[in-house]
Structure formats: structure tokens, C-alpha cells
LOZA-142889 format. One line per 4 residues: number of its first residue (from 0); for each residue x, y, z of N, C-alpha, C. Coordinates in nm, 4 decimals. Layout:
BEGIN
NUM> X/Y/Z/X/Y/Z/X/Y/Z; ...
# end
This chain:
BEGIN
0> -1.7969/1.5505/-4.6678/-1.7577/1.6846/-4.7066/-1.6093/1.6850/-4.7444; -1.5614/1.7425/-4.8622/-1.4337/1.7913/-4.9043/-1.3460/1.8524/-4.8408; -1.2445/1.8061/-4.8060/-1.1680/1.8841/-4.7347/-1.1491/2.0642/-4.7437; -1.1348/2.1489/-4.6688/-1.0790/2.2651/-4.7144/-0.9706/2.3057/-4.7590
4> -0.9220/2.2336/-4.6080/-0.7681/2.2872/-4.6242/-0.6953/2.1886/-4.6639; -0.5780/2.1697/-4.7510/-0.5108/2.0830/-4.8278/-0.4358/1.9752/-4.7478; -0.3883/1.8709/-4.7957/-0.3339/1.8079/-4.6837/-0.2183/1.8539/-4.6409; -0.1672/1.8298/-4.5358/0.0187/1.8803/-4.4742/0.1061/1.7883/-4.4871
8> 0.2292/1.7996/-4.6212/0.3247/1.7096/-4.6239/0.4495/1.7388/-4.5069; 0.5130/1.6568/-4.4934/0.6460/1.7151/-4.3758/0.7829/1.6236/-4.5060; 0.8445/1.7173/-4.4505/1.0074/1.6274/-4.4704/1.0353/1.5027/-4.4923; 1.0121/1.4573/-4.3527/1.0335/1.2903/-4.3639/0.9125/1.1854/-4.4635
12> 0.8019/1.2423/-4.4979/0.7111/1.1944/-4.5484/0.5857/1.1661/-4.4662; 0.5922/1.2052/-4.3628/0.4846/1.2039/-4.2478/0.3616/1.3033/-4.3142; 0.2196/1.2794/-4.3466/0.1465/1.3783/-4.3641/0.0101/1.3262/-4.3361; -0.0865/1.4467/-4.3043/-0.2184/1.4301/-4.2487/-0.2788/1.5626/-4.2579
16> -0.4514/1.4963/-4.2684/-0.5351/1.6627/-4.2306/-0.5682/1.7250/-4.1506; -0.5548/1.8310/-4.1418/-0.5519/1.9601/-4.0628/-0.6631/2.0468/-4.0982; -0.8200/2.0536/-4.0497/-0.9092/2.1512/-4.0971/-0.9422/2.2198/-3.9999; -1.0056/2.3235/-4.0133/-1.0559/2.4519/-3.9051/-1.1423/2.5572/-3.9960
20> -1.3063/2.5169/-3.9853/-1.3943/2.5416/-4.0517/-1.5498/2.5148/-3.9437; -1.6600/2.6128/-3.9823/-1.7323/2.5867/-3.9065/-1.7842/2.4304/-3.9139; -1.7544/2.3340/-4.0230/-1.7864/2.1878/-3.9489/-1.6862/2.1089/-3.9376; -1.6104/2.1718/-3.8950/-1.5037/2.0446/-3.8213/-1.4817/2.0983/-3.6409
24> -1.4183/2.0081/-3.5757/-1.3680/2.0153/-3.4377/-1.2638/2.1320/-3.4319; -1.2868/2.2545/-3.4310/-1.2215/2.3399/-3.3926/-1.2442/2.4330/-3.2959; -1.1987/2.5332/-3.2874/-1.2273/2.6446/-3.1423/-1.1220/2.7999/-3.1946; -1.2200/2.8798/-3.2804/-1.3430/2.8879/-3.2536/-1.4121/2.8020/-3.3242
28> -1.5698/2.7684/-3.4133/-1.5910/2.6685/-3.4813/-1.6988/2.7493/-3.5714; -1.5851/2.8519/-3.6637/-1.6543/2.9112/-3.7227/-1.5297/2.9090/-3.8957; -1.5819/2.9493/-3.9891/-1.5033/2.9529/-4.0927/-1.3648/3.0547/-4.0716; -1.3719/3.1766/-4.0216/-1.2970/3.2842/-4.0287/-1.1508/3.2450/-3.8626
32> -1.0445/3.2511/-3.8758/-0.9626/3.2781/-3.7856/-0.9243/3.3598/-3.6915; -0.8482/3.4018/-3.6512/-0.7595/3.2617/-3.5972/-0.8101/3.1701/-3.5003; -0.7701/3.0211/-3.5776/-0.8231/2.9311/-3.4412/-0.7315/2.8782/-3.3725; -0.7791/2.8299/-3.2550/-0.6711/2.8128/-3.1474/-0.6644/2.6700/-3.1326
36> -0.7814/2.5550/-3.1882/-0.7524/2.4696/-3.1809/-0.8294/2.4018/-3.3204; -0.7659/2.2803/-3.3747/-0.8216/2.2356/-3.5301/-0.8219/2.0747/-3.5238; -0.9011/2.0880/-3.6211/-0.8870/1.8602/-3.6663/-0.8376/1.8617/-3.7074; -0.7333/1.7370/-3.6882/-0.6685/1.6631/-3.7198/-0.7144/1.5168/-3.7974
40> -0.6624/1.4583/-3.9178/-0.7003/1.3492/-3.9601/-0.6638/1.2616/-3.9891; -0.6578/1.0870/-4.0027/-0.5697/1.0043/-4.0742/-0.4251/1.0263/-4.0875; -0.3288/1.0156/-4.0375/-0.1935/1.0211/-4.0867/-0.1953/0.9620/-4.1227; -0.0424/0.9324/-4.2080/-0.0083/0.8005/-4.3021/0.0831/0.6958/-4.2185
44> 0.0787/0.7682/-4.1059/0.1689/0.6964/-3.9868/0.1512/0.7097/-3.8241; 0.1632/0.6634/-3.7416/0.1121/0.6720/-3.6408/0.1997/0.8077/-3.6227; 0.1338/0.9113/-3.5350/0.1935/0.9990/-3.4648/0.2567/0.9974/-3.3166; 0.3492/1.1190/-3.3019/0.3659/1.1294/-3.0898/0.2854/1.1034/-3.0497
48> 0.3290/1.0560/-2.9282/0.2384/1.0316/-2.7924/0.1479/1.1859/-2.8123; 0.2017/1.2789/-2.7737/0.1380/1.4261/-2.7819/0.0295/1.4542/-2.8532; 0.0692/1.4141/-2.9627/-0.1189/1.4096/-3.0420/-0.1752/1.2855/-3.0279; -0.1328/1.1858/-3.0541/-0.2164/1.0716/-2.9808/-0.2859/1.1006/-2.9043
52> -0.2646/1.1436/-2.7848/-0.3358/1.1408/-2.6861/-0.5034/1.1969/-2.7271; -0.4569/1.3032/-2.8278/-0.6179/1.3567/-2.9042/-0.6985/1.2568/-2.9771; -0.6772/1.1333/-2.9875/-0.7504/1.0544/-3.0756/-0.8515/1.0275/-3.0272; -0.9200/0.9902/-3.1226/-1.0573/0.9365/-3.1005/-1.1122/0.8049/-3.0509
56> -1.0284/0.7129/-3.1705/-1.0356/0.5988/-3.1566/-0.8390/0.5431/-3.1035; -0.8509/0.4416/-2.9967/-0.7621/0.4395/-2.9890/-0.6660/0.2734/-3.0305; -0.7195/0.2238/-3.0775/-0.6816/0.1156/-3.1556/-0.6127/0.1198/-3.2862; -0.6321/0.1826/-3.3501/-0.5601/0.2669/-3.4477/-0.5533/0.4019/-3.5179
60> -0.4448/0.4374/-3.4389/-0.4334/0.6117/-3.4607/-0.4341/0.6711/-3.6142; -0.3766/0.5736/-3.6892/-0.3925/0.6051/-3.8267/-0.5442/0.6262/-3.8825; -0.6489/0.5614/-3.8624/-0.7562/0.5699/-3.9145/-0.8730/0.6310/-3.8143; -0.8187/0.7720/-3.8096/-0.9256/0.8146/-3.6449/-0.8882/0.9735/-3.6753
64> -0.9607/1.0542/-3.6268/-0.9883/1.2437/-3.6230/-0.9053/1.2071/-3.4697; -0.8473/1.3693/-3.4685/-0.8115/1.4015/-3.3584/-0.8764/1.5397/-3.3538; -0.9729/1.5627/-3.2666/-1.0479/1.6724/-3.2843/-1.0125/1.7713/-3.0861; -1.0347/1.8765/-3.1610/-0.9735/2.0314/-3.0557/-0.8367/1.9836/-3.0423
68> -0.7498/1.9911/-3.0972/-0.5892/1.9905/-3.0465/-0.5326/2.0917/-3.0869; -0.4745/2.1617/-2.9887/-0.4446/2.3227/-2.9739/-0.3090/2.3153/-3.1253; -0.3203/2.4711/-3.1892/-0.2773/2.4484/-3.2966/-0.1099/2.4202/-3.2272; -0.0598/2.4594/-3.1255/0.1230/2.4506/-3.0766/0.1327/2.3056/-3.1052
72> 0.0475/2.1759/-3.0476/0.0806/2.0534/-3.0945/0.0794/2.0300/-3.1983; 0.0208/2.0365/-3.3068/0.0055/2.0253/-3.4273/0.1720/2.1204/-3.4657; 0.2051/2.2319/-3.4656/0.3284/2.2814/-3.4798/0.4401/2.1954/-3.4396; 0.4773/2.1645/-3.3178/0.5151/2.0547/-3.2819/0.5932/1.9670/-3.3426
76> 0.4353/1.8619/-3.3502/0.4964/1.7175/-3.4444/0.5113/1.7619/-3.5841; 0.4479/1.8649/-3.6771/0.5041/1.8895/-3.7858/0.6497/1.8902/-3.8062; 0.7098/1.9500/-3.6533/0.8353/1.9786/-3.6707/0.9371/1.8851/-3.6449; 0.8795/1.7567/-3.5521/0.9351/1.6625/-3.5145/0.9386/1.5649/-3.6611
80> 0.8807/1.6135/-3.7913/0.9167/1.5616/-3.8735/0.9716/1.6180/-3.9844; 1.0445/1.7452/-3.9220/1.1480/1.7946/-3.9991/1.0726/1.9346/-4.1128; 0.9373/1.9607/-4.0406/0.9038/2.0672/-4.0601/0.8189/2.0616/-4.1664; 0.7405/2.1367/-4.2217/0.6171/2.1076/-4.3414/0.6687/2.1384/-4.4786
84> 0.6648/2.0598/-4.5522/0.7467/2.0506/-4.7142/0.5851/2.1390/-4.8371; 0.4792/2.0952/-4.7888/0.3581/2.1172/-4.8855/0.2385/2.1219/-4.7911; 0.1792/2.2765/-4.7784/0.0452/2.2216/-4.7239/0.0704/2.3355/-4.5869; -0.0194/2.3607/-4.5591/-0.0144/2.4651/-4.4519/-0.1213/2.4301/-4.3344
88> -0.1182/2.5306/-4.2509/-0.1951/2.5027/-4.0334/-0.2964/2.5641/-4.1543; -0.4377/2.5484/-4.1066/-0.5569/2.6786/-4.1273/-0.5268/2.8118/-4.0330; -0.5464/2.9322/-4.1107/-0.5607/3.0883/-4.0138/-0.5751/3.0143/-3.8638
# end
């Protein structure tokens, strides 16, 4: 399935997906907002410990969903990379 929501660029060049739709890992896990928690996908770089810890697979964080991670972490490390340049949280 196609992503919905676009990918999230940051500052430093750090970026990954962020969906919150009734088929992805979110809460609530319906199309309409606000959700309180969303997937996460693939970065182009390993992330914090803080979202790490949401991974799936843990051998390599780059190629793994991080699914229910409350949207404040996701705010967070966006910001720990100097804040979002292209690309937005879902509602």
C-alpha cells in the first residue's frame, strides 16, 4: 500500500515515514484524527535510543516499522534533528 502521508524531511537530512490511517499501527486505528500514537518507517539513518526502542526488528533500525509510538516521540527526534524542513506528523 502507498503511503498516505508524505515522507518527513528534518534539517540535518534525517527523514522517515510517519503514517496514521486505518491500516497502519496507530491509536486510534482509524483514518480520521487526532491520533495519539502513529508508524513510523525506514529512516535513512539510525534514530535515538527513544524511538528505537519502538522497533520492530532490532538488528537494523534502518530497515524496520516502528509501530504505536506516541506522537511527543516522534516530535522529539524530529526536533533533535533540527526540526522538520518538508513533510508533516498525520492529524
Amino acid at each position: 500500500m502507498k503511503d498516505r502521508n508524505p515522507r518527513i524531511f528534518c534539517a540535518d537530512g534525517f527523514n522517515m515515514s510517519v503514517q496514521a490511517h486505518k491500516d497502519s499501527y496507530c491509536e486510534p486505528q482509524q483514518d480520521k484524527g487526532p491520533h495519539t500514537h502513529m508508524e513510523g518507517g525506514y529512516p535513512n539513518e539510525c534514530p535515538s535510543d527513544e524511538l528505537a526502542a519502538y522497533a520492530e526488528k532490532r538488528f537494523d533500525p534502518r530497515e524496520t516499522v516502528y509501530p504505536y509510538v506516541p506522537r511527543e516521540v516522534f516530535e522529539r527526534e524530529f526536533e533533535l534533528h533540527g526540526g522538520i524542513v518538508k513533510g508533516h506528523l498525520p492529524d
